[in-house]
ROBA-904534 format. One record per atom (N, C-alpha, C): residue number from 1; residue in three letters; chain; atom name; x, y, z. Coordinates in Angstrom, 1 decimal, m for minus. Each point is the difference from the previous one (the first is absolute). Example, Ala and Ser with C-alpha at 12.3 -4.5 7.8 and 13.67 -1.06 7.14 Angstrom:
// ROBA-904534
1; ALA; A; N; 13.2; m5.7; 7.8
1; ALA; A; CA; m0.9; 1.2; 0.0
1; ALA; A; C; 0.9; 1.2; 0.0
2; SER; A; N; m0.4; 1.1; m0.7
2; SER; A; CA; 0.9; 1.1; 0.0
2; SER; A; C; m0.8; 1.1; 0.8
This chain:
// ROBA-904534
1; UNK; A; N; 14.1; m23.0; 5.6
1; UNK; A; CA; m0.4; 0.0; m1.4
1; UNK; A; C; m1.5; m0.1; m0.2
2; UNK; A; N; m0.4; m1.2; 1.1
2; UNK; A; CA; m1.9; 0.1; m0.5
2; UNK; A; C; m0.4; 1.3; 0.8
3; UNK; A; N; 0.9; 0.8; 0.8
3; UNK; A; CA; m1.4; 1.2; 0.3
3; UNK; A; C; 0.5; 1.1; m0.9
4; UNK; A; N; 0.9; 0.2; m0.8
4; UNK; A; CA; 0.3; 0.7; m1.2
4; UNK; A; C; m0.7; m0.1; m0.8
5; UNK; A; N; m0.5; m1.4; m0.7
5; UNK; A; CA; m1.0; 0.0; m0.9
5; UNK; A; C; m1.1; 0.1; 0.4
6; UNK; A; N; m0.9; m0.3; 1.5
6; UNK; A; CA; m0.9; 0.6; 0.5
6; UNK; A; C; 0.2; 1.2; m0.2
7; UNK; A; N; 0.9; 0.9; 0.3
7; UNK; A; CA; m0.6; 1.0; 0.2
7; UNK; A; C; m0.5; 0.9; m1.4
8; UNK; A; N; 1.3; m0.3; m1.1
8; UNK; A; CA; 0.0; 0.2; m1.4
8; UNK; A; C; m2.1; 0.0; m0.4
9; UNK; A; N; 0.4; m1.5; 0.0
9; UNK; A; CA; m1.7; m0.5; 0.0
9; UNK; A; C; m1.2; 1.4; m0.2
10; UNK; A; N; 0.1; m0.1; 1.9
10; UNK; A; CA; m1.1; 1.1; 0.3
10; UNK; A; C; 0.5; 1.3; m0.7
11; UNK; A; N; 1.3; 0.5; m0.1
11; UNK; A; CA; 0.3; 1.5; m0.5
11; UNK; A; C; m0.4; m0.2; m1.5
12; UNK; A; N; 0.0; m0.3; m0.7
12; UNK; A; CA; m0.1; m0.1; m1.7
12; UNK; A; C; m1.1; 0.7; 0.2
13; UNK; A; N; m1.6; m0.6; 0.7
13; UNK; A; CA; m1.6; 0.6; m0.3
13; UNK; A; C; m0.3; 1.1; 0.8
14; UNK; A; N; 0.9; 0.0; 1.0
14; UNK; A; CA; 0.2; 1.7; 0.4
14; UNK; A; C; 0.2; 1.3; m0.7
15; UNK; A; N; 1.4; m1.2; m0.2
15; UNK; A; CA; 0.2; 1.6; m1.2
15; UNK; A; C; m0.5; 0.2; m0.9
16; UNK; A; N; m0.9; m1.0; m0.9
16; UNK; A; CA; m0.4; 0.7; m0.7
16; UNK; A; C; m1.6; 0.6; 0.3
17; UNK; A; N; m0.3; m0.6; 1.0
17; UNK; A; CA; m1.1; 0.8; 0.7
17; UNK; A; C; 0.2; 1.7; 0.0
18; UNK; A; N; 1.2; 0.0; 0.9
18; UNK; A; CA; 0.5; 1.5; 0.2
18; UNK; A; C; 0.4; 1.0; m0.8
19; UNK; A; N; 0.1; m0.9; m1.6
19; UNK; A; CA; 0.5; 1.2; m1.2
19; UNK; A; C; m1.5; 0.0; m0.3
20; UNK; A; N; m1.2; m0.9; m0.1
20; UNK; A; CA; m0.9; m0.2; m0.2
20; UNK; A; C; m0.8; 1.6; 0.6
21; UNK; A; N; 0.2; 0.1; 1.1
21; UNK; A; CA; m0.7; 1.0; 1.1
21; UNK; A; C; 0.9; 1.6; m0.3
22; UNK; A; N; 0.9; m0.3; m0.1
22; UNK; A; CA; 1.0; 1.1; m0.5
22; UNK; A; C; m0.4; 0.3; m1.4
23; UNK; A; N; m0.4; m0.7; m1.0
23; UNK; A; CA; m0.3; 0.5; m1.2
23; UNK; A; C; m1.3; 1.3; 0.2
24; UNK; A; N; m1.1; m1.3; 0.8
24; UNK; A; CA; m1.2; 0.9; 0.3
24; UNK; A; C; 0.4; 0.9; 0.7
25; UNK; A; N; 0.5; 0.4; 0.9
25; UNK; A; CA; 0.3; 1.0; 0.7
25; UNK; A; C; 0.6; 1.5; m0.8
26; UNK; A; N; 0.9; m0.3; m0.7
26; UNK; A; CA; 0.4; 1.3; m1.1
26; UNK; A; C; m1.0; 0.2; m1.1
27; UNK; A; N; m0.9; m0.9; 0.0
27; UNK; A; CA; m1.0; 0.6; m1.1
27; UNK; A; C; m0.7; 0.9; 0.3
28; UNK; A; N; m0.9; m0.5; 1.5
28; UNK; A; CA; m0.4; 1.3; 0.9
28; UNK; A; C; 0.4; 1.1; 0.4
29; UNK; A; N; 1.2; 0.0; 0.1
29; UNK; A; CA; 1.0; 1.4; 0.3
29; UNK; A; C; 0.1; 0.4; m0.9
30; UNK; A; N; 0.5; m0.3; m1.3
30; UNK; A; CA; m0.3; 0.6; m1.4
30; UNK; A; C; m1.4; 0.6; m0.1
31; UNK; A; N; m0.9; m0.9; m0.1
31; UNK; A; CA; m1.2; 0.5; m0.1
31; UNK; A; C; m0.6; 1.2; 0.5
32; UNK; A; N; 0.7; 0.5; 1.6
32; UNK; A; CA; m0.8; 0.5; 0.7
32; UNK; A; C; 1.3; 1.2; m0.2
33; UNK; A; N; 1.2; m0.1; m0.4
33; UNK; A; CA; 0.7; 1.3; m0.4
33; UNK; A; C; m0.3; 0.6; m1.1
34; UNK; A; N; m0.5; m0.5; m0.9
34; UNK; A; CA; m1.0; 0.2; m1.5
34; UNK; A; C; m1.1; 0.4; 0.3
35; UNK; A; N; m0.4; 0.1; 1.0
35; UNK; A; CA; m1.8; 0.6; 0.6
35; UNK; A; C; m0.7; m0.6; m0.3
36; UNK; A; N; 0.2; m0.9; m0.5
36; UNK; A; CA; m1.2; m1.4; m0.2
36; UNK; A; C; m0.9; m0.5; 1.3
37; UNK; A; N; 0.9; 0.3; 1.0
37; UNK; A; CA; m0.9; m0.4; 1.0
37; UNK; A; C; 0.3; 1.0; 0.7
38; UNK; A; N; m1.2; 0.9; 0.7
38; UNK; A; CA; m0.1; 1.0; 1.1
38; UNK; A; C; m0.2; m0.4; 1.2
39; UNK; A; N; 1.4; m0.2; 0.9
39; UNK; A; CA; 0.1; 0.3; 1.3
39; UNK; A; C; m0.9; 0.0; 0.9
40; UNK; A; N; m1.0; 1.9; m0.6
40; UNK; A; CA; m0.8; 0.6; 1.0
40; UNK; A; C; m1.5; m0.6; 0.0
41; UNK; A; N; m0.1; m1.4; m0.9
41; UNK; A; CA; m1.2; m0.6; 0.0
41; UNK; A; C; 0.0; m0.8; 0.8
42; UNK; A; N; 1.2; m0.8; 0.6
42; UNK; A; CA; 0.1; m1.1; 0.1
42; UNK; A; C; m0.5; m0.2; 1.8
């Protein structure tokens, strides 16, 4: 039971790390399928 809630613990600020990074992540891909951002610059 206590390494259950350890583990809970540490998973809660991951995950929302990871939707956190996931959000940023599809903005860029949006962005860069919209031509907002050029590839051939980079």
């Amino acid at each position: 039971m206590y390494n259950y809630f350890n583990l809970s613990a540490c998973f809660a600020p991951c995950f929302f790390i990871l939707t956190a990074v996931a959000e940023e992540v599809l903005i860029i891909v949006r962005a860069i399928e919209s031509g907002e951002i050029n590839l051939n610059k980079l």
